[in-house]
Structure formats: structure tokens, C-alpha cells
C-alpha positions in Angstrom: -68.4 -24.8 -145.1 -66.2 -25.9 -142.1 -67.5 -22.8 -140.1 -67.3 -23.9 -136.2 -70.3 -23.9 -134.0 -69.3 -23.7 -130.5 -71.4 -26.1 -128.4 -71.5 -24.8 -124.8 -73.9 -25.9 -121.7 -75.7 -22.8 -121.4 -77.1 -23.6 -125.4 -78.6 -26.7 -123.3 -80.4 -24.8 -120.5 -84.0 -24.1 -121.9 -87.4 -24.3 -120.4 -89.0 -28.1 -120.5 -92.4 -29.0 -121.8 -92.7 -31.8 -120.6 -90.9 -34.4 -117.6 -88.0 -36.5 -119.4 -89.3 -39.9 -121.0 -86.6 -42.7 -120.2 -88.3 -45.0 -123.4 -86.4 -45.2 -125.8 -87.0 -45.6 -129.5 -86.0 -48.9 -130.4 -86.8 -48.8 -134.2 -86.6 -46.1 -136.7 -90.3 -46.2 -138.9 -89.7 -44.8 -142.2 -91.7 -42.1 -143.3 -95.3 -42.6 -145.6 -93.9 -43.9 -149.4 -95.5 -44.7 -152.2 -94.3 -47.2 -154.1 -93.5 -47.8 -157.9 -93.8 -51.3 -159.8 -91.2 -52.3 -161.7 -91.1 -50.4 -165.4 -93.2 -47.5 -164.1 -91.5 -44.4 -165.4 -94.9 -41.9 -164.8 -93.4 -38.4 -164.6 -94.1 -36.9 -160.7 -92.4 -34.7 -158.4 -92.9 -35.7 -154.6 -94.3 -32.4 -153.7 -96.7 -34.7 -151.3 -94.5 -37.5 -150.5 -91.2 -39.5 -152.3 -92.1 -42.7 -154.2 -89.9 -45.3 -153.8 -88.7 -48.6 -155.9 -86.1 -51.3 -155.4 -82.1 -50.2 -156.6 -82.9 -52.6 -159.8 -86.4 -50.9 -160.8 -84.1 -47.8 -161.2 -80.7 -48.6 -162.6 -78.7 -48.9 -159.5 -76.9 -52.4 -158.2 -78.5 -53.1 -154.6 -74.9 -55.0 -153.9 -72.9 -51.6 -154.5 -74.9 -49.7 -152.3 -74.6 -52.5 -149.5 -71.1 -51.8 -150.0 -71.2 -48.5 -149.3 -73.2 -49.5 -145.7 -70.6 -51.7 -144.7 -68.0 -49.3 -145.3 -69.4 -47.0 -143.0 -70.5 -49.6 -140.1 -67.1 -51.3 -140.7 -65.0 -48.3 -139.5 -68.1 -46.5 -137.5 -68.5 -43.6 -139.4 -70.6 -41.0 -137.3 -73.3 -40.7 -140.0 -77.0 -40.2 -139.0 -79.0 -40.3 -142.5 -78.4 -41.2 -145.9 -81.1 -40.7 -148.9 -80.5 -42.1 -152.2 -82.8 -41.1 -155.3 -82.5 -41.7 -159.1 -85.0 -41.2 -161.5 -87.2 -39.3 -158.7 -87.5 -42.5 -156.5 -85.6 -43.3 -153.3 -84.0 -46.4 -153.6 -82.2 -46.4 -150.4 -82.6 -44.5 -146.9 -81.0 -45.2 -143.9 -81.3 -43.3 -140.4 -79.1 -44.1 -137.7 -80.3 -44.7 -134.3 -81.6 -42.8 -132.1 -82.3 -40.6 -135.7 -85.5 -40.9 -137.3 -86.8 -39.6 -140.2 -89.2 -36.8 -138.9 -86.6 -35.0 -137.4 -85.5 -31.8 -139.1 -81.5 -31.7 -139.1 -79.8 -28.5 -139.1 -78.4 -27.7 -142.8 -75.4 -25.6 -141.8 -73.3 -23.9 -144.2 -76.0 -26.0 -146.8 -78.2 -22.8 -145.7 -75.6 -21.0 -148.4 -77.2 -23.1 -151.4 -80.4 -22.4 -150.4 -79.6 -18.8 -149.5 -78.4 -18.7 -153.5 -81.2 -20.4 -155.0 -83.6 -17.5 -153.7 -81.5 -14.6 -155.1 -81.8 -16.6 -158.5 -85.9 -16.5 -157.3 -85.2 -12.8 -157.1 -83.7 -12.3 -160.2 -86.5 -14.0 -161.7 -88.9 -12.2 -160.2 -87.3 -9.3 -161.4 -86.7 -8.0 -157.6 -82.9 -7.8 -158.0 -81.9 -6.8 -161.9 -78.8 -9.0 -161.7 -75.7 -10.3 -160.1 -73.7 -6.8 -161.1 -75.2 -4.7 -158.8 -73.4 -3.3 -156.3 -73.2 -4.9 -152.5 -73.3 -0.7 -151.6 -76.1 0.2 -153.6 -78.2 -1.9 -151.9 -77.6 -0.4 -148.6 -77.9 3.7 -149.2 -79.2 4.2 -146.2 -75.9 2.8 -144.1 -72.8 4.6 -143.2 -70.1 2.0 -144.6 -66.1 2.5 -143.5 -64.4 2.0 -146.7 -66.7 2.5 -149.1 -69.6 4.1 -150.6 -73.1 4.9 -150.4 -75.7 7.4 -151.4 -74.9 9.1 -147.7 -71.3 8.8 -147.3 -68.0 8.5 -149.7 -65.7 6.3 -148.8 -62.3 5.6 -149.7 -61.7 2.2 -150.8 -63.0 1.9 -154.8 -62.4 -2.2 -154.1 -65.3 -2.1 -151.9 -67.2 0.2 -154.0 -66.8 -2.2 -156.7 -67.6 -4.8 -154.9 -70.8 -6.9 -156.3 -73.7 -9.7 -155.4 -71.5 -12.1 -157.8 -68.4 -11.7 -155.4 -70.6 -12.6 -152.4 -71.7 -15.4 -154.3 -68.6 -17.2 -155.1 -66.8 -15.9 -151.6 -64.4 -13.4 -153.6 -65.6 -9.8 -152.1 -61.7 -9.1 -151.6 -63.1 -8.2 -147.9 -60.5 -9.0 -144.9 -62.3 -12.0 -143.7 -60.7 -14.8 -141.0 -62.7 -17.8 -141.1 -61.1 -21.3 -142.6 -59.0 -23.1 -140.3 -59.5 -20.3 -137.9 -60.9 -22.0 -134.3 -64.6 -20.3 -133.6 -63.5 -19.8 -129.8 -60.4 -17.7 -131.7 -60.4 -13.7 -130.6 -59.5 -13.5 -134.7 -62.2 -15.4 -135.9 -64.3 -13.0 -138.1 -67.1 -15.1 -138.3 -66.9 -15.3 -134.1 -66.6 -11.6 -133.9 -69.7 -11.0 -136.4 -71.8 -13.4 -134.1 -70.8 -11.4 -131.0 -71.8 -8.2 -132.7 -74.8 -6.3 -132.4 -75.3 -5.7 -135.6 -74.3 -8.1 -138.1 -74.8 -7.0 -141.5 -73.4 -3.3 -140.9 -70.7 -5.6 -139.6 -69.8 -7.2 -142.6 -70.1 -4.0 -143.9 -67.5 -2.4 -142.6 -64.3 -5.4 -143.2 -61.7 -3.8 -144.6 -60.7 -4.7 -147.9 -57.8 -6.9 -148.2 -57.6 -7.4 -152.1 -59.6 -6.5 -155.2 -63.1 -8.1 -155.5 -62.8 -11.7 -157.7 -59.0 -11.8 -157.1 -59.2 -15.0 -154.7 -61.8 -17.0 -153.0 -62.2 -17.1 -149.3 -64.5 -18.4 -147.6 -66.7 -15.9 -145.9 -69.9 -16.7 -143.8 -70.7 -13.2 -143.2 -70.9 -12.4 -146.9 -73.6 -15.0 -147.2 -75.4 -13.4 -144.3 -75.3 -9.9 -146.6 -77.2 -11.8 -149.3 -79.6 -12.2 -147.0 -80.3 -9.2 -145.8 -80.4 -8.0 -149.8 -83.1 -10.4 -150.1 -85.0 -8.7 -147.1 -84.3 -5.4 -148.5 -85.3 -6.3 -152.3 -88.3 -8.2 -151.9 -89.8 -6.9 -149.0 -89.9 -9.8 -147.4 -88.0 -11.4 -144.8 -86.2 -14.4 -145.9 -88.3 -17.0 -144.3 -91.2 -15.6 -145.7 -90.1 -15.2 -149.1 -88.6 -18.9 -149.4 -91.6 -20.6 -147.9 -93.9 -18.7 -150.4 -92.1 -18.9 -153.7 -89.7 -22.4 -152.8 -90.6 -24.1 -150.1 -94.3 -23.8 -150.3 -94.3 -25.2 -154.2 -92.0 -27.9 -153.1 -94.2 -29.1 -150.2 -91.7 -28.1 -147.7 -93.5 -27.4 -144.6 -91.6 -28.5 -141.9 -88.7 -25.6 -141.3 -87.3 -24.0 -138.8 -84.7 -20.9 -139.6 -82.7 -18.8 -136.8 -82.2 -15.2 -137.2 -79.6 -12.3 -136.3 -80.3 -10.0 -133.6 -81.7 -7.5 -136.1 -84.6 -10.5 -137.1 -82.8 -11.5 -141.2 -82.5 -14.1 -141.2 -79.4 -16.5 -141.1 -77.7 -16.5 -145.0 -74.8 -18.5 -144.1 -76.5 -21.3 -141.2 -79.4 -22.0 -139.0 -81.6 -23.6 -141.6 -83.4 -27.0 -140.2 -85.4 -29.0 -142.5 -85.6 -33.0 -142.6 -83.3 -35.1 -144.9 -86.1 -35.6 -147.4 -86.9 -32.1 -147.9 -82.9 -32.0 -148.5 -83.1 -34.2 -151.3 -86.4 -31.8 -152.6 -83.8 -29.0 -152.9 -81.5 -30.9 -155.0 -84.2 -32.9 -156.9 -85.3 -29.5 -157.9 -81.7 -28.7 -159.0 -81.3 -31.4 -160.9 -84.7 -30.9 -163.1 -83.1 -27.2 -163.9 -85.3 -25.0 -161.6 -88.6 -26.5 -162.7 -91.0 -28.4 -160.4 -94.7 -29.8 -161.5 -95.0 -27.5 -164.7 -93.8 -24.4 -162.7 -90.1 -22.8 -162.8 -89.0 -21.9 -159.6 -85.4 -21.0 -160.3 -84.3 -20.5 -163.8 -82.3 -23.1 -165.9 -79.4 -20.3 -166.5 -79.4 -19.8 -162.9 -79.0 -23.2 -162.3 -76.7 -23.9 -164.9 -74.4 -20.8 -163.4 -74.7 -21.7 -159.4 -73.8 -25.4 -160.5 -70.3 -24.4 -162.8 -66.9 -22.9 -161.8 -66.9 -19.2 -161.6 -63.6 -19.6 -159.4 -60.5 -21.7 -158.4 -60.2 -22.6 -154.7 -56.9 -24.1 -154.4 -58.0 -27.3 -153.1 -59.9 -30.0 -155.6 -63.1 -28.7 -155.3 -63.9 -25.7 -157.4 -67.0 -23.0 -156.4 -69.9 -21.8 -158.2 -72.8 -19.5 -156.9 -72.8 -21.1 -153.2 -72.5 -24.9 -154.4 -69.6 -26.6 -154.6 -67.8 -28.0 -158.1 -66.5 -31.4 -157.5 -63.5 -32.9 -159.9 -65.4 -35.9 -161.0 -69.0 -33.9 -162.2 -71.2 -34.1 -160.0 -72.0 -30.3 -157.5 -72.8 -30.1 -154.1 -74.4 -28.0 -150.8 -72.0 -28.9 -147.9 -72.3 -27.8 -144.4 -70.4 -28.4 -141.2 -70.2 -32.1 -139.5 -70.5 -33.3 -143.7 -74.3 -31.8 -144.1 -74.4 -32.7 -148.0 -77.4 -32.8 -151.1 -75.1 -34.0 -154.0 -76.3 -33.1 -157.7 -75.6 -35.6 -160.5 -77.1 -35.0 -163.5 -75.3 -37.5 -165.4 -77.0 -40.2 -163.5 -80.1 -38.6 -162.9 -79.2 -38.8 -159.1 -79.3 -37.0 -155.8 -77.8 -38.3 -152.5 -78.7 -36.6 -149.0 -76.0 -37.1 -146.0 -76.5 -35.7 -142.5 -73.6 -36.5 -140.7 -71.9 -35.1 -137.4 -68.5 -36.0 -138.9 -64.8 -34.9 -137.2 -63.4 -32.2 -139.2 -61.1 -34.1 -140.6 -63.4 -36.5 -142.5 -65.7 -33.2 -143.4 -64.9 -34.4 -147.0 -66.1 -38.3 -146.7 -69.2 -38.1 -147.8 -67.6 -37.1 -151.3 -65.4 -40.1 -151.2 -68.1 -42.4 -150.4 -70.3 -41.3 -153.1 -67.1 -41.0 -155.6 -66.1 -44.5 -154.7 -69.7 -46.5 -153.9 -72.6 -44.6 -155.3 -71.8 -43.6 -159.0 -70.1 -47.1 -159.4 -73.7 -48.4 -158.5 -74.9 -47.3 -161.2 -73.5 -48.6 -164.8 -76.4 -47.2 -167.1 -75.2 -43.5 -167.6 -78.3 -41.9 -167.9 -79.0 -38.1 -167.9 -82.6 -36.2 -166.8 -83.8 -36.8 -170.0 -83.2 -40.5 -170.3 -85.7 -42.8 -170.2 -85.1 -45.2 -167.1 -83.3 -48.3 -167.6 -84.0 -50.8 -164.5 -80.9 -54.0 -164.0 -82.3 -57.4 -163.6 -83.5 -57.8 -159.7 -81.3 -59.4 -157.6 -83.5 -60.5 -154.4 -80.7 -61.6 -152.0 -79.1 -58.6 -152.9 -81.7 -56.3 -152.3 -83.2 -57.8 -149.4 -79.4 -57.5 -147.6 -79.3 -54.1 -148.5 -83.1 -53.8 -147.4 -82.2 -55.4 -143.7 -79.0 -53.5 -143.7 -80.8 -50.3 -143.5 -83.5 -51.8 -141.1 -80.8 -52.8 -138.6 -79.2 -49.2 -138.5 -82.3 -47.9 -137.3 -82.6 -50.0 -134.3 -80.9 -49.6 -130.5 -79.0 -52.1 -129.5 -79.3 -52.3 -125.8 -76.7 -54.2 -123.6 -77.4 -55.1 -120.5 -76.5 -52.5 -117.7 -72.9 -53.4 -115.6 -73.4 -52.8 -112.0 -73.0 -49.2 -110.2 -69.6 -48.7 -108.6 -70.1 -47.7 -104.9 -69.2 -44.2 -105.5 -73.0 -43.8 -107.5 -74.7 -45.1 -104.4 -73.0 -42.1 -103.0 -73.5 -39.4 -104.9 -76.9 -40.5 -106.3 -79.6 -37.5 -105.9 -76.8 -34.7 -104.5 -76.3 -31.6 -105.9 -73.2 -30.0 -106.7 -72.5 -26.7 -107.3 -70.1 -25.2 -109.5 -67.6 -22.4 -110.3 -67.8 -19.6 -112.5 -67.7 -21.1 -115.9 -67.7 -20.7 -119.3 -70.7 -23.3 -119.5 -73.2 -21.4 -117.4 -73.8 -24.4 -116.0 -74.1 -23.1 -111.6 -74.5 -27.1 -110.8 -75.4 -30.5 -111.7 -76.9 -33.9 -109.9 -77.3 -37.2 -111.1 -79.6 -40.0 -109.4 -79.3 -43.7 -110.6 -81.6 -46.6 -110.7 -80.8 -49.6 -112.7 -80.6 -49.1 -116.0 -81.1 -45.5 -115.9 -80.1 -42.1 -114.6 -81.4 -38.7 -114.3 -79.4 -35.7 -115.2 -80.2 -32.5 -113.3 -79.0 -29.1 -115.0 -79.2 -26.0 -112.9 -78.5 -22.5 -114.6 -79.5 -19.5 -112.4 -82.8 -20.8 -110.7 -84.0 -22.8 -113.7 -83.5 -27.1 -113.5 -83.1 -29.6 -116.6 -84.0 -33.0 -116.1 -82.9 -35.4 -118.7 -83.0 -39.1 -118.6 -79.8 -40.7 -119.6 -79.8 -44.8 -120.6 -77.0 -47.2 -118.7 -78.3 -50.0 -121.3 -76.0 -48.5 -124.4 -79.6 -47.0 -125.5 -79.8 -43.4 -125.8 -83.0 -42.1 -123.4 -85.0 -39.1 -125.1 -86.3 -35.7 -123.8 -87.7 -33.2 -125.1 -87.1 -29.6 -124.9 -89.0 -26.8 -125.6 -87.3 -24.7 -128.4 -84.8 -27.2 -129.2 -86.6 -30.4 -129.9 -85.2 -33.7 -128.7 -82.0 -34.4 -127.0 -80.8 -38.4 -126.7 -78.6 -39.0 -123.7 -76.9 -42.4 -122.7 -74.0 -43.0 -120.1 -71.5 -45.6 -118.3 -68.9 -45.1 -116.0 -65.8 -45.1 -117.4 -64.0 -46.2 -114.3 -64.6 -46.4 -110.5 -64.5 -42.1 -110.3 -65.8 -41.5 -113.6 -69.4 -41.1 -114.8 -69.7 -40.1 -119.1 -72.8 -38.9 -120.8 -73.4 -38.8 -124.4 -75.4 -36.1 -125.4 -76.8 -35.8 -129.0 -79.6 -33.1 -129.6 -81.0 -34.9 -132.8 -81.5 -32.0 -134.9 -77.3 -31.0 -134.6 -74.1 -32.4 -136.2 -72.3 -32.4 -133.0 -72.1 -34.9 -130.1 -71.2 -34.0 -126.4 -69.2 -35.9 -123.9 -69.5 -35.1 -120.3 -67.1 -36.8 -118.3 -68.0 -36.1 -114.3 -64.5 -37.1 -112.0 -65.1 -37.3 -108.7 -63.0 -37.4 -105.6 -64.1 -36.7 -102.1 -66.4 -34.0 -101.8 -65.2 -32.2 -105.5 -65.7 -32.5 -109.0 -63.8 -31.6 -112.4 -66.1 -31.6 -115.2 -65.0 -32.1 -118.8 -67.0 -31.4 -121.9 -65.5 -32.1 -125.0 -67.4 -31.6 -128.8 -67.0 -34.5 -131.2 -66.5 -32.7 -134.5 -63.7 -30.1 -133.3 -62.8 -31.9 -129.8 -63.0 -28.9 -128.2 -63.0 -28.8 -124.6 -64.8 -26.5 -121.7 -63.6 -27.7 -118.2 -65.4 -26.7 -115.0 -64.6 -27.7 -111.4 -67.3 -27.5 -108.2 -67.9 -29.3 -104.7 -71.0 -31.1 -103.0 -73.2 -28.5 -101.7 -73.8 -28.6 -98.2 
């Protein structure tokens, strides 16, 4: 869940399809919605597209939710989408500028959920005969250290007893460094798996530390194993299997998925879809595995992915790859607060997308806890027929221009260069050796804008960057579109904010410049982690 991507330049440095656009996008459009009329309780599924209906025409208090917006403008909470649907219809959804709702958003550790909700495809299929089996079995045709396969006896019965349950609910006993361990840490397992060249027989091979189901820890790699089961048992790569028996059924067409270097397919991360489709997964969660007369995942399996199989130590509690929360309701999580919420009680599912410190990973929670399931004061389960409140027009059209305004730039008008831009406008400077693999950099300025000028080996970046408070987008090929905006923080220091829109994180470039050198700092927003390179004007 709080697994740490590591954000560096070279990441950045892909080919361009097209030259930078400086226009911004001023307003967020909302995606195609059908709307419901007041009393209109027709059973559907949005497999096409989500219906939507006012707060009141569904049981939830439009003034409650507008409380929960002003909590998060009020102290500035880095969230980029929220979707709010009860009885099947969204009654609230917000993006955040420069977001917008086509936009796939990278899931994160919310990958896991999904990941678990096609082994209980699998099982129902009839692919994998349960969650007993042994992680082992499925691999007879690798050499495993400490343990056993058909090939090779090993000496550790913990990891011979290890099963698909205790990869499940992150208790394989395995020796595993990951929670509260730094990515950019020499001991971070999770680091050292992503470095290796082969990352299941990596797993694999992790000592075993304690007996399987003993203690939970958290273990990315794990979820990557069930992955490669899935490959193994279906005969189908992961993305292939998912979009034909989950995602295709769903309508979920949009995706994008990154893989090992052996081609599975990322278990534990690297899933993309767009916040609806988010709430798709968890709408079908909360209708127990069935979707438009068909059932995708089984009730039990449902029942048993959604329910404590084992104690965490903190408040939460874990089930198969969802998280247990203390006051009923279950959840996917992912890092920078990635979260589809499950509550059955009130019929309800609540999408965030966030890129969240780490600190505040667990906000989301409290802001559903303390704003969302207060909104609505008809407890009503699946089952329950709808019960809409009395409309409350001011109310809901606050809440309705609320949502509007977050979706829109707000440009302010750009301060005048300091004399040390008119210098180094349109000059290249090259850099040191360093970790960003970033060889140099130039920035031209006009007005209210600026070009940024990435060079990495003989390839050049050009993104536009907005000096009006208004991000500027570009798009890149492979990566889809990055915002940029920029202002000088002082008379020797430029800053760039960088978001890629389908990422948690944000970057911060800060350029200081003195004479004919420059020290570059870029610092990460969720872990505020720092790379630092130093270079001079090229002659």
C-alpha cells in the first residue's frame, strides 16, 4: 500500500509525438451521463456509461457532501478526483484542475484488489482448485532456494507450506523489507526485486523469516507471484485474461498495465484505468460479483476478499488484497491515497485519486468516515429499495458549482522576468554525471510562458511550462500528458511544477543560478525525496 515509486528525470525523457501545446485547459467537461428523474429506481449497471441523479434523488444530503469539498479546499488537500455513487448513480464527481475525467490514473497498490478479484475469476473458472494450493506447486519447473519443487528439495518446510491464501493476506512468513523502508534504500526488498532480472524467481527465493499465517507483512512481491500463477494457470497473460473475463463485461476498455521484464504482468502496481472504471470495480463488489445477469466473481469470494482473515497491528484489518476498515466499510488503497471504498450498508462506492504526502496516505478514510457516511441518514443495504430526502436546491446547486469551480484554472496574471531570465533565456546547460540522466537543460521565456528543453544522450524534450499559475500541457508519447507551470521563486531561482496527469506524484524543479553554473534540485511531493545535480553554461 505505501510502496515508493521513485520519480527520477530519466522516467521523463521519452520520444515526443507531437510539439508542446502552451493552451491550457481552462475547464474540466464531465464525461457523457445519463441522467435519472427523481423516483426512478430501474435496475442497470453502467457497463456503457454511469447515470447520474442529484444527492437527494438518492438518499444523500447535498450540504454534507459540500462539507466534505470545503474541507479539502480549505486546507488544500492534494486530491485530483473524487466519484461518489449510491444506488448505481453518481451523485457527485469532482476533478481537479489540470485533471479531467478521460485521463486514466495509475491504480498503484489498488492493482492488488484487482490482481485478487481474478484469482477468485480463476477459481471460478475452475483454473486454480483453491486458495490451499501450494505457492511451490505451481512453479515445478523452477529451482527454488529454500523450498520445494517437483525438480529440487529444499530445506525450509515453512516455504513448502507456504500457500495462495498467505500471498493473499500478505502472511507467506517470507523475509520481506518493504513498509516504512525508503524505495531508494539498498534494503528495500521491493527495490531489489525491481532491479532484478527476474522477478518472480526472485520472490521465490526470500528466505523464510517465520511460519506462513504467523504475521502480516506487507509484501509487493508476493502480489507480483499471484500474477504470474494466473499466467501459469489460465494460459493467459494477465492483461488478457482480465480484459476478457472482467474488464470486457464491465465495459472497461480504456487500460493500460506495465509488465516485468519477463512480460507478467504487474500483480502488485502499474495498473491505469480512469476514476470511473474505478468505481466499476467496486460497484461490482458491492453487487457480490454479479454484473447485468452474469457472475463475474463469486459471492463467497467476495464475501472472503472483503472480511478479516488477519490482524495488522494498526486499525485496519486485511482480507484477500482489500483492506478491512473499523467502522464497516472495505477498501483497495494504493500509494499517493489511490482508494475505491465498498459500503454495503449504504449501498455506496467512493473513488479518490489523490497524490497525497505519505503522511496523509490514510485521509481519504477520514474524510469518507467523517463526511460521506454522515451524508447519508437512510441506512440502506443492496437490497433496499431507494429512499430519496426532500431536494434542497440551494444546496445542491452549491455543491453543483463547488465541483464546477475545481475543475477550472485559475490563471493570475504573470509578474515580470527578473533580469537574470533575459540572460539565460534560450542557453543550454550541461550537466554532471547524475542520478537523473538528465546530460542538460535550457529554458527560453516569453511572457507568460516558457519552454523547457530536456536533453538525455542526443534525444531533446520540449515542454511548455505556464508563468500565469496555469499548468501548460504536452503530450508524450508513451506516457500521456504531463502539466507544467513555473515562477521564480526569487531573483536566482526559477521552479517548475511538473505533474504527469496519470501519476500520484508531483515534481518540483528548482534551477539556482549564479554566474555561469547551476545546482538543480528535484524534490517528489509524496515522499519529498530529493535528486540534486549541478552543471555550467555550455560554451
Amino acid at each position: 500500500m505505501n510502496r515508493k515509486r521513485l520519480w527520477i528525470i530519466g522516467a521523463l525523457i521519452l520520444v515526443v509525438t507531437s510539439c508542446a501545446r502552451a493552451a491550457p485547459s481552462t475547464s474540466i467537461s464531465a464525461p457523457a451521463t445519463t441522467p435519472v428523474a427523481k423516483g426512478d429506481a430501474t435496475a442497470y449497471y453502467p457497463t456503457q456509461a454511469w447515470r447520474t441523479a442529484t444527492p437527494e434523488q438518492q438518499g444523500v444530503d447535498s450540504a454534507a457532501l459540500l462539507k466534505l469539498f470545503d474541507e479539502i479546499q480549505a486546507k488544500q488537500y492534494n486530491i485530483h478526483s473524487i466519484i461518489i455513487a449510491r444506488h448505481g448513480f453518481i451523485v457527485a464527481e469532482a476533478y481537479w484542475y489540470p485533471f479531467q475525467p478521460s485521463y486514466k490514473h495509475v491504480l498503484y497498490s489498488c492493482t492488488k484488489s484487482v490482481n485478487s478479484a481474478l484469482v477468485g475469476v480463476a477459481i471460478k473458472q475452475g483454473k486454480i482448485s483453491g486458495v490451499n494450493q501450494r505457492v511451490v506447486d505451481f512453479f515445478p519447473e523452477r529451482k527454488i532456494a529454500n523450498g520445494s519443487t517437483a525438480l529440487t528439495t529444499g530445506n525450509d518446510a515453512r516455504k513448502q507450506a507456504m500457500t495462495l491464501e498467505h500471498l493473499l493476506t500478505m502472511s507467506s512468513g517470507m523475509e520481506w523489507n518493504e513498509t516504512g523502508v525508503p524505495l531508494t534504500a539498498s534494503n528495500n526488498s521491493n527495490r531489489q526485486m525491481i532491479q532484478s532480472k527476474d522477478w518472480v524467481q526472485f520472490v521465490l527465493d526470500r528466505p523464510m523469516k517465520e511460519d506462513p499465517g504467523a504475521r502480516f507483512n506487507y509484501n509487493s512481491g508476493g502480489a507480483h507471484l499471484i500474477s504470474a500463477i494466473l499466467q501459469k494457470t489460465t494460459g493467459q497473460n494477465e492483461l488478457a485474461f482480465a480484459q476478457e473475463y472482467l474488464f470486457k463485461p464491465l465495459g472497461i476498455s480504456d487500460i493500460a498495465w506495465t509488465m516485468d521484464p519477463n512480460g507478467i504482468y504487474r500483480g502488485e502496481d502499474g495498473l491505469e484505468l480512469t476514476p470511473r472504471d474505478m468505481a466499476k470495480i467496486g460497484y461490482l463488489f458491492l453487487k457480490n460479483g454479479t454484473w447485468d445477469g452474469q457472475q463475474i466473481v463469486s459471492a463467497d469470494w467476495v464475501k472472503q476478499s472483503s472480511r478479516k482473515h488477519i490482524d495488522t497491528l494498526d486499525e485496519k484489518d486485511y482480507g484477500y488484497q482489500w483492506w478491512v476498515q473499523p467502522f464497516g466499510i472495505y477498501n483497495a488503497a494504493g500509494r499517493g491515497s489511490q482508494y475505491i471504498f465498498v459500503l454495503n450498508d449504504l449501498d455506496m462506492v467512493v473513488v479518490f485519486t489523490s497524490g497525497l504526502k505519505t503522511k496523509d496516505f490514510d485521509l481519504p478514510a477520514s474524510l469518507v468516515e467523517k463526511f460521506v457516511i454522515p451524508s447519508t441518514p437512510l441506512r440502506a443495504g443492496p437490497a433496499a429499495k431507494p429512499q430519496p430526502l426532500p431536494e434542497n436546491a440551494t444546496a445542491s446547486g452549491a455543491l453543483t458549482a463547488r465541483v464546477k469551480s475545481l475543475g477550472q484554472a485559475e490563471p493570475k496574471p504573470a509578474p515580470p522576468l527578473p533580469t537574470i531570465a533575459q540572460t539565460i533565456s534560450g542557453k543550454t546547460y550541461a550537466l554532471e554525471n547524475n542520478s537523473l540522466n538528465l546530460r542538460g537543460f535550457a529554458l527560453t521565456f516569453q511572457d507568460k510562458d516558457a519552454l523547457f528543453r530536456m536533453i538525455v544522450g542526443d534525444k531533446r524534450l520540449d515542454v511548455a511550462v505556464g508563468l500565469d499559475n496555469v499548468f501548460r500541457v504536452t503530450r508524450i508519447e508513451a506516457r500521456g500528458e504531463v502539466a507544467m507551470r513555473g515562477f521564480w521563486r526569487n531573483d536566482k531561482t526559477f521552479v517548475i511544477q511538473q505533474q504527469f496527469l496519470n501519476e500520484a506524484d508531483r515534481l518540483e524543479y528548482a534551477f539556482t543560478f549564479d554566474k555561469d553554473t547551476i545546482d538543480l534540485r528535484v524534490t517528489g511531493f509524496i515522499e519529498s525525496n530529493t535528486e540534486q545535480a549541478r552543471g555550467k553554461l555550455q560554451n
